[in-house]
C-alpha positions in Angstrom: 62.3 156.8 34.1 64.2 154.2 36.0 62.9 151.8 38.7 65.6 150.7 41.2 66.1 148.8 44.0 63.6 146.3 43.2 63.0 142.4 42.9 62.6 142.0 38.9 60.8 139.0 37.6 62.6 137.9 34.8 62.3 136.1 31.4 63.7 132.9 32.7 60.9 133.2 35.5 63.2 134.1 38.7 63.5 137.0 41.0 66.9 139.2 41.1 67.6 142.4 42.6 68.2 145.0 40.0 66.7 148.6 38.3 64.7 149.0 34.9 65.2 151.5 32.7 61.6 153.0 30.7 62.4 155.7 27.9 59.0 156.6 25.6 56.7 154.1 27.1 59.0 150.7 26.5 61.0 149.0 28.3 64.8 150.4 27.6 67.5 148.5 29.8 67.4 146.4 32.7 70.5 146.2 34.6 70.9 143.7 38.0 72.7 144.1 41.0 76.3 143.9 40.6 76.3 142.5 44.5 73.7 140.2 44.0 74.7 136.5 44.1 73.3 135.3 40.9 75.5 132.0 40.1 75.0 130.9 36.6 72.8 133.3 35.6 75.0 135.7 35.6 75.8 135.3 31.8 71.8 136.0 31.5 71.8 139.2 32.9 75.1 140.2 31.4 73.7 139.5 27.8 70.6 141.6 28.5 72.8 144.3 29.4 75.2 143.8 26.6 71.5 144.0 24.4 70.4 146.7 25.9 73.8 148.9 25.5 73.2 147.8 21.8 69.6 148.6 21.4 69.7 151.8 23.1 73.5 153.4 21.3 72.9 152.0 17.5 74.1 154.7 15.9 75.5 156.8 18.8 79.0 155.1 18.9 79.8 153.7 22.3 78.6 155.5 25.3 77.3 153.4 28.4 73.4 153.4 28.3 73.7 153.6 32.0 76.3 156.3 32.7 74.2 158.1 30.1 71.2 157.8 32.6 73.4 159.0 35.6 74.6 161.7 33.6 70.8 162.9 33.4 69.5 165.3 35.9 66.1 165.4 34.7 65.8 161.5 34.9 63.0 160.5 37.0 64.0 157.7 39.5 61.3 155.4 41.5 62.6 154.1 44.6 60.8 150.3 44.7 62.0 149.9 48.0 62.7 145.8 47.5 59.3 145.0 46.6 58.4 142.9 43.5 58.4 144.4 40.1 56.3 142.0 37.5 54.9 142.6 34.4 50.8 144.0 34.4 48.4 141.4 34.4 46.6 139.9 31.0 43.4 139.0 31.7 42.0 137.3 28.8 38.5 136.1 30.3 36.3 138.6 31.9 32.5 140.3 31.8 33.0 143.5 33.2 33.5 145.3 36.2 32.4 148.6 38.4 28.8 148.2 36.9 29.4 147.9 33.3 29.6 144.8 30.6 31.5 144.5 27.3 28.4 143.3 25.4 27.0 146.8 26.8 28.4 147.9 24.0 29.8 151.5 25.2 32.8 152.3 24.4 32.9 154.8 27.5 32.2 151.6 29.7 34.6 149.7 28.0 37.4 152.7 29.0 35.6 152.6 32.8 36.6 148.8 32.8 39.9 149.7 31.4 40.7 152.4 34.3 39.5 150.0 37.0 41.9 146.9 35.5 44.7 149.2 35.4 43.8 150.0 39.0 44.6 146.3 40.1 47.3 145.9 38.0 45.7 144.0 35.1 47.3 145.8 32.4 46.0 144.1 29.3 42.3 143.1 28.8 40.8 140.7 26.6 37.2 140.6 27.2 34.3 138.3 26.7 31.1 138.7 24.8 28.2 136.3 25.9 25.7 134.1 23.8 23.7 137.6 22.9 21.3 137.8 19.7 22.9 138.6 16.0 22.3 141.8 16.1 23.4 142.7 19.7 26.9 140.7 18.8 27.3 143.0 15.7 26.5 146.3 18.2 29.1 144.6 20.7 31.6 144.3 17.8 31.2 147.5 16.0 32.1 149.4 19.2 35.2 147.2 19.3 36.1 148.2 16.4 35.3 152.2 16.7 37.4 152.1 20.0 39.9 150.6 18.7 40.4 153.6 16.0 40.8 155.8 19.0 43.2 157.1 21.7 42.2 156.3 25.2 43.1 159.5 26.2 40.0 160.8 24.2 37.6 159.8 26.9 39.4 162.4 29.7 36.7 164.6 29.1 34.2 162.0 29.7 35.3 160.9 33.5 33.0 163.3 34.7 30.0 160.9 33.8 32.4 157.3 34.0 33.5 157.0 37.4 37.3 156.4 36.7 38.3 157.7 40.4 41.5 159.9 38.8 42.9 157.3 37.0 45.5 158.9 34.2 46.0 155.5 32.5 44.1 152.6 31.3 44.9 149.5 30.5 45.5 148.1 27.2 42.4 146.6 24.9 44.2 143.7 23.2 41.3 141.4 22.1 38.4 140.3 22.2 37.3 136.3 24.1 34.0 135.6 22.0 32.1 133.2 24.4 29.0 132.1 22.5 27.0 131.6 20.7 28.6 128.4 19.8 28.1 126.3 22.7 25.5 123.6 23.7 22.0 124.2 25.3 22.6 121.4 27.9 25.8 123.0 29.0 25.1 126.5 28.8 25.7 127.7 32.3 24.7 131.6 32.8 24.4 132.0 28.8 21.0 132.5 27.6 19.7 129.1 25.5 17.3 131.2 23.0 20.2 132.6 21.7 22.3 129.6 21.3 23.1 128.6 17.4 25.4 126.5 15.3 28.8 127.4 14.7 28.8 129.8 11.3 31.8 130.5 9.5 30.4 133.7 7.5 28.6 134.9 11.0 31.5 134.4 12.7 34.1 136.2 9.8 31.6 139.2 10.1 32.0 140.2 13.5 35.8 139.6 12.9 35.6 142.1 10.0 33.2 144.5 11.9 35.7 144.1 15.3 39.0 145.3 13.4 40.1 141.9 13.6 40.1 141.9 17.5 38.6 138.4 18.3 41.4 136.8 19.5 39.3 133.7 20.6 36.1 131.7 19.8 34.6 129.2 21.8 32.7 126.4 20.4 31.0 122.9 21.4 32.6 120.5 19.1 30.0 117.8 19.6 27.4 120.2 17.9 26.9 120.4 14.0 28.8 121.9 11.7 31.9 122.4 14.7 34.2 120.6 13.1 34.0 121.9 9.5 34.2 125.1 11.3 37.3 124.2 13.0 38.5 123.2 9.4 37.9 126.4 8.3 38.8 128.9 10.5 42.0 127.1 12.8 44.5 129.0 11.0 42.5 132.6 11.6 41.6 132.5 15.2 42.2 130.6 18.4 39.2 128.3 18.9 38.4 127.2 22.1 36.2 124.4 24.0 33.5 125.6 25.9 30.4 125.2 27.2 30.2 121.5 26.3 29.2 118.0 27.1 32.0 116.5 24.3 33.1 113.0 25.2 36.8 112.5 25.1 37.1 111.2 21.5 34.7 114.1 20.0 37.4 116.3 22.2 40.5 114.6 20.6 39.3 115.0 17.1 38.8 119.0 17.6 42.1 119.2 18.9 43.7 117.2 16.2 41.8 119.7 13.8 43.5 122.8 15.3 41.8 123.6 18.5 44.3 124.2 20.9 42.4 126.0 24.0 39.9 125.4 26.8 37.4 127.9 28.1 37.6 127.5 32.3 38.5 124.5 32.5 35.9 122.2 34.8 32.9 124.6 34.6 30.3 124.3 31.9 31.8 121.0 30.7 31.5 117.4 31.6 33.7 116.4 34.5 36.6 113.7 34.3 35.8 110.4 35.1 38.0 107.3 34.9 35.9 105.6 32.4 34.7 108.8 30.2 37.7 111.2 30.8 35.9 113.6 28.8 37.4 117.5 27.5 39.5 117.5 30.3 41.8 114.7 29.7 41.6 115.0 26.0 42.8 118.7 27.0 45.7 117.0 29.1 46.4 114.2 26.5 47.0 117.4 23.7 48.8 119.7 25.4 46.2 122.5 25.1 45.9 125.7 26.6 43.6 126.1 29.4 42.1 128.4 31.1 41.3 128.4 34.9 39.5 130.2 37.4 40.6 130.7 40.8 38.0 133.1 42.5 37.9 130.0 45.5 34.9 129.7 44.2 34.6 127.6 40.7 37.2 125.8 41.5 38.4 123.4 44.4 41.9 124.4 45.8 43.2 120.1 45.3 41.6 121.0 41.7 43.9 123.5 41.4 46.9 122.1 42.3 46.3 118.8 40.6 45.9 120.9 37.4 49.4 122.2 37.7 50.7 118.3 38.2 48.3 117.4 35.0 48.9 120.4 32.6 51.9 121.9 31.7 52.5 124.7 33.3 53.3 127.2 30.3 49.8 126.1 28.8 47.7 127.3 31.7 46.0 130.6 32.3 44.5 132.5 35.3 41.3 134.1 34.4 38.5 136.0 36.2 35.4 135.7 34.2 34.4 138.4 36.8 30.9 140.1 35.8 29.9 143.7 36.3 29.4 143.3 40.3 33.4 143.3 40.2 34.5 146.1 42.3 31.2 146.7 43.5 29.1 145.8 46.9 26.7 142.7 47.1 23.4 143.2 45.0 21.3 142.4 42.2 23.0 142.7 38.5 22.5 141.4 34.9 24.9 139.1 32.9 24.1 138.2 29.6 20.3 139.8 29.9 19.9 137.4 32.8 19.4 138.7 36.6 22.2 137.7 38.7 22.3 137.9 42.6 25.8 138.8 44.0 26.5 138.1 47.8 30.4 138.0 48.9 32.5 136.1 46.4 29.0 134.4 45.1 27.3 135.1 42.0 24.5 133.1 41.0 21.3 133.4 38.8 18.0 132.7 40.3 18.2 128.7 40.0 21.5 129.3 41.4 23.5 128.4 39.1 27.5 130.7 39.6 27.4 133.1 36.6 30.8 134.2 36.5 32.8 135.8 39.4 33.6 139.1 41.0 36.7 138.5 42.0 39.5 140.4 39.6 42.4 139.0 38.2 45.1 140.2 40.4 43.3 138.4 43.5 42.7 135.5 41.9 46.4 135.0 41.3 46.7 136.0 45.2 44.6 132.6 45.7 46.5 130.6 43.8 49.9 131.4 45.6 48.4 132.4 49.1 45.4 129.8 49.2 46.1 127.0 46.9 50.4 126.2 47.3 51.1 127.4 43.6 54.6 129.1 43.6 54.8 133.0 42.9 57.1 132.4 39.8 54.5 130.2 38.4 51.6 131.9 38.9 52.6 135.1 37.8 53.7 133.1 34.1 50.4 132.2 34.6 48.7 135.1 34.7 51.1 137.5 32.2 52.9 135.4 29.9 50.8 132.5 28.8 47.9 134.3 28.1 49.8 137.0 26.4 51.2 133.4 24.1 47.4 132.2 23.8 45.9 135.5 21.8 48.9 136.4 20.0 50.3 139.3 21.7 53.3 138.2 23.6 55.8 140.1 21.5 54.5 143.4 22.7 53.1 142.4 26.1 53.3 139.7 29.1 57.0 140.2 30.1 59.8 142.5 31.1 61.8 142.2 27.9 63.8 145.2 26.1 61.3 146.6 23.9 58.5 145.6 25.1 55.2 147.7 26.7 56.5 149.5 30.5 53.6 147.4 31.7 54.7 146.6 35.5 53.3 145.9 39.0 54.6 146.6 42.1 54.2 144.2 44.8 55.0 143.9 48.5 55.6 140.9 49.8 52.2 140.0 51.0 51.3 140.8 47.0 49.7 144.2 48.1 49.6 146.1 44.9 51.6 149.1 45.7 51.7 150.7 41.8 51.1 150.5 38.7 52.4 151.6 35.6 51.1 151.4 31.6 53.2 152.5 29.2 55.6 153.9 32.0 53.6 156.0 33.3 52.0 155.6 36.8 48.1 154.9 37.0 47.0 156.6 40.0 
């Protein structure tokens, strides 16, 4: 398939006119318009083509990739009509969505989730587990594990019972975010405190082992006991995360300097900066660390926002949704974690009120940041593809348009209306 007459965001995070080229799911060629005033970046695109006349005619002697393509009869073209082509969303924070929850532990809800993600655009999921009991985190893990032995495709003959509305392709399940059970009582936001314990090494390597190895992160209080021999331990195995925490700045500092390197949504759940205890936050700036953000409108202030992008670096931040099952839904009563929640507009509270995640999918939440909160397009889609693809290890397959990589793309118009989607190539809807 090729894709032309489209606004490609590329590597070097810049818009320019040009066509991509998909052959067997991956990203082939990309080639940019010969017209288009590019300046110095011309050498950038003309490398990339050089590469991809290499890639594509090793072995074949020296015919022109593209010719080749215009040669071809039977190759499918996609007129994108100017609009924006980026790579599909990586959302490596949610619950669930359309009714259903990871720690459900189905894998035909996990595929529903998968169908509406791919629906939005979000490509890639990584989702959360919650502080559950032992022995519901071992069912959550053991699915993960089962479904990731099988082909999506396998669960066709299921739609009938998961509504997947028609939806041909999913997106891809690429990890696992476990959130909990980790974390401290006193911050413990929507998780449930009876089934909040100290970090465990062997607990923890066990649900790796029973997941296929698909915890990509693991989020920890590193004020509580036993955190930072279990930073020690496990640093070089998994990404380990702050969350859920009342850590002062120094406690912060000293997990960092053991090998954490990421914050779970950054400002909620944790204490907040102040000029005399700076807390997680600054010990986050002070490191360099990943973090995490949500931008529902909700958790987060629009100035928060924006002074995060002047505070952080902007390759180390990540959009997330932490959206709960309600997402995709109508307002109503639902369950997160075991706990009622009561969902009313972009609102989702437990009964003391406190917000227990959001409803408000990834691909809107980066709408926010651009349309609602002054963050430039180019950033916020890095933000939402290629840094979290670089925080859980899967960037060399997923999170850019790059020769080689996953057909995973979005096309946008210029309001950021999704107008398709594609996984592998191939178009969801």
């Amino acid at each position: 398939m090729k894709i032309t007459n489209v606004n490609i965001y590329c590597e070097d995070h810049t818009f320019r006119r040009g066509s991509v080229h998909v052959e067997h799911g991956r990203i082939a060629a990309f080639f940019m318009d010969e017209n288009e005033e590019v300046g110095d970046d011309q050498a950038v695109s003309e490398d990339r083509r050089s590469s991809a006349f290499r890639n594509r005619n090793e072995g074949q002697g020296d015919k022109d990739y593209e010719n080749e393509n215009h040669a071809n009869e039977n190759h499918e073209i996609y007129d994108g009509k100017g609009a924006y082509l980026i790579p599909g969303l990586i959302d490596i924070h949610f619950h669930g969505c359309m009714g259903i929850d990871f720690c459900d532990a189905l894998p035909d809800g996990l595929a529903q989730m998968a169908a509406y993600e791919a629906s939005v655009g979000v490509t890639s999921i990584c989702p959360a587990s919650m502080t559950m009991s032992k022995e519901e985190l071992h069912g959550i893990m053991k699915m993960a594990g089962e479904y990731e032995e099988q082909k999506i495709d396998e669960y066709k003959d299921a739609q009938k019972e998961i509504q997947t509305d028609g939806y041909a392709k999913k997106s891809h399940f690429v990890g696992i975010n476990m959130e909990g059970p980790f974390i401290s009582e006193a911050m413990k936001g929507a998780q449930a405190e009876e089934n909040i314990i100290p970090c465990d090494v062997e607990f923890f390597r066990q649900l790796q082992e029973e997941s296929g190895g698909k915890i990509r992160l693991v989020d920890i209080a590193p004020e509580e006991a036993g955190a930072m021999e279990f930073i020690e331990e496990l640093a070089d195995e998994v990404n380990i995360s702050i969350a859920h925490t009342q850590s002062d700045y120094d406690t912060a500092m000293e997990a960092f300097s053991k090998g954490t390197r990421h914050v779970t949504h950054l400002y909620n759940a944790m204490t907040p900066l102040h000029h005399r205890n700076p807390g997680v936050i600054a010990a986050a700036a002070d490191s360099h660390a990943e973090v995490e953000i949500i931008c529902d409108g909700i958790h987060v202030h629009p100035s928060i926002v924006r002074n995060t992008f002047r505070m952080f670096d902007a390759d180390k931040i990540c959009l997330i949704s932490d959206s709960m099952r309600a997402t995709g839904l109508s307002d109503g009563e639902y369950t997160l974690g075991g706990q009622k929640v009561y969902v009313k507009g972009a609102l989702a509270t437990l009964e003391d009120g406190t917000i227990a995640g959001s409803v408000t999918n990834l691909m809107d939440c980066m709408k926010n940041v651009v349309q609602k909160m002054g963050i430039p397009l180019e950033t916020a889609i890095a933000c939402a593809t290629e840094n979290p693809a670089k925080c859980i290890g899967i960037f060399d397959e997923y999170g850019s348009i790059t020769i080689g990589k996953h057909a995973d793309l979005v096309l946008l118009d210029e309001e950021l209306k999704v107008l398709d989607v594609f996984v592998d190539g191939e178009k969801v809807k």
